[in-house]
C-alpha positions, -999 to 999 in steps of 0.1 A, spaced: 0 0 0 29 22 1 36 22 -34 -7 32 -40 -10 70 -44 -42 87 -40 -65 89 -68 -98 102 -83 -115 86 -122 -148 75 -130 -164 53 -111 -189 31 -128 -216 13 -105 -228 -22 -119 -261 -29 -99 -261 -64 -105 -290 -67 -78 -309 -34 -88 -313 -47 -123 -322 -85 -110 -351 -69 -91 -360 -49 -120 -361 -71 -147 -368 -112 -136 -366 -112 -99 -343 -146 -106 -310 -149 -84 -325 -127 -58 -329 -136 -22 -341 -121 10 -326 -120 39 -335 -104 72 -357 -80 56 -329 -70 32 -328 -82 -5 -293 -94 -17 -277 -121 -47 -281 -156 -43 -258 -175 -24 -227 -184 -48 -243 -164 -73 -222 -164 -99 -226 -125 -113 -215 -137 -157 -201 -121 -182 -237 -116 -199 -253 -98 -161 -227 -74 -163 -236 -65 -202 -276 -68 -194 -266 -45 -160 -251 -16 -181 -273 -18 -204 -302 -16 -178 -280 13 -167 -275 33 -200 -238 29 -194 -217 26 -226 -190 5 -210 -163 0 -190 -129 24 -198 -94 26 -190 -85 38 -156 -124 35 -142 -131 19 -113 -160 -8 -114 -184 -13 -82 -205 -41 -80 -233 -41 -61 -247 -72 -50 -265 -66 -14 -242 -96 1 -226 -65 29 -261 -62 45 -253 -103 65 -220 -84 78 -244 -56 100 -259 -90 118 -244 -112 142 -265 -138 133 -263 -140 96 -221 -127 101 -213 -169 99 -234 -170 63 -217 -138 49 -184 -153 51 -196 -191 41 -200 -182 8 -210 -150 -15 -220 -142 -49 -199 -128 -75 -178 -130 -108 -152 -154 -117 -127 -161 -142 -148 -150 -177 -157 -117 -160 -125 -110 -146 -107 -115 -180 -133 -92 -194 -130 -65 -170 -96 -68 -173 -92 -64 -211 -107 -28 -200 -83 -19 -179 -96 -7 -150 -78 7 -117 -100 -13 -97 -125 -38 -95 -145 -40 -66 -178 -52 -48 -195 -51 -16 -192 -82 -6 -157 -96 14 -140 -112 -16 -156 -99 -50 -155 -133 -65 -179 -159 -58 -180 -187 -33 -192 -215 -30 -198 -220 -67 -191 -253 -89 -171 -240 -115 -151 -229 -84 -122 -252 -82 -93 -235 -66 -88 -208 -40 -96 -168 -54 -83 -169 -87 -97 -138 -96 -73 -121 -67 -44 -143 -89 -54 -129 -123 -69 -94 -118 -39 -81 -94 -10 -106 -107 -17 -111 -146 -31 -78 -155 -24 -54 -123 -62 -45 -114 -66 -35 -75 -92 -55 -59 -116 -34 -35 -143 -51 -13 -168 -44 10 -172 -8 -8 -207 -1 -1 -232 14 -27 -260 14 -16 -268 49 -19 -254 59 -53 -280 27 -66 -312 43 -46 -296 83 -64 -292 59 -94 -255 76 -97 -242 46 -125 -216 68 -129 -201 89 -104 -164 105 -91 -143 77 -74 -121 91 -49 -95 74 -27 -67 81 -5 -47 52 7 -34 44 40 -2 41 37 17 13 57 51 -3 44 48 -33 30 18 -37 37 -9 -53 10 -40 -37 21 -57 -7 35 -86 -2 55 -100 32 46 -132 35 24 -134 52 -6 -156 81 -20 -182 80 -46 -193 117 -52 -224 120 -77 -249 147 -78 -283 146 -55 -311 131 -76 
């Protein structure tokens, strides 16, 4: 984290849930009163395209950061769903994250703990996205970036500000970034 220097670019919200509950309802669960992804939902290549265009986003450009939002952060608030947010979660794997990839963002991230899904079948070894987004192609990874509130201002796009903390040698930071989008 010493070597990250603080940065602002486009953010671009994908509101995987927002458009599930929209359009077919399907890969939706409820939870507590609170409407998230299916567990080891596996967020493909063809959500993300239906999400933008849902969104009226053109795409995905070099230097953005991408948010997913898949509800999944809302078990972390409980103590008694806090053992099923961390048992599995929903989001992409390797398809999507050469995709995203190819597009060069700074960062890809999601609100859940690990931004690539758990629990799946086509899961068959330990976070390979983390391998190939940061290793392979040099993508930062965020996760549990909440977004909750640019969905409900429908802010799709929006200002992406962070500013690291630094700590030598370390390999991750705990301070949140900023999304900055005008009131609706």
């Amino acid at each position: 984290m010493d070597k990250v220097p603080p940065f602002v670019t486009r953010g671009v919200l994908l509101d995987v849930l927002g458009w599930k509950q929209a359009t077919s309802g399907s890969g939706v669960q409820e939870i507590g009163g609170n409407p998230m992804l299916e567990d080891s939902y596996r967020i493909t290549l063809e959500d993300i395209l239906d999400t933008m265009a849902w969104e009226g986003l053109d795409g995905i450009e070099a230097g953005d950061v991408v948010v997913f939002r898949t509800g999944w952060w809302k078990l972390a608030e409980d103590p008694s769903t806090y053992d099923h947010y961390l048992a599995t979660e929903p989001g992409i794997y390797m398809r999507e994250a050469s995709y995203l990839a190819e597009h060069r963002p700074t960062l890809v991230a999601s609100d859940s703990w690990a931004l690539e899904v758990l629990g799946h079948p086509d899961v068959t070894w330990a976070f390979p996205v983390h391998q190939t987004l940061i290793t392979r192609w040099g993508v930062r990874i965020g996760e549990g970036v909440i977004s909750d509130d640019l969905a409900a201002a429908g802010a799709y796009e929006f200002v992406y500000s962070y500013s690291p903390q630094w700590s030598y040698g370390g390999t991750a930071g705990n301070v949140p970034p900023m999304g900055l989008a005008p009131l609706s």
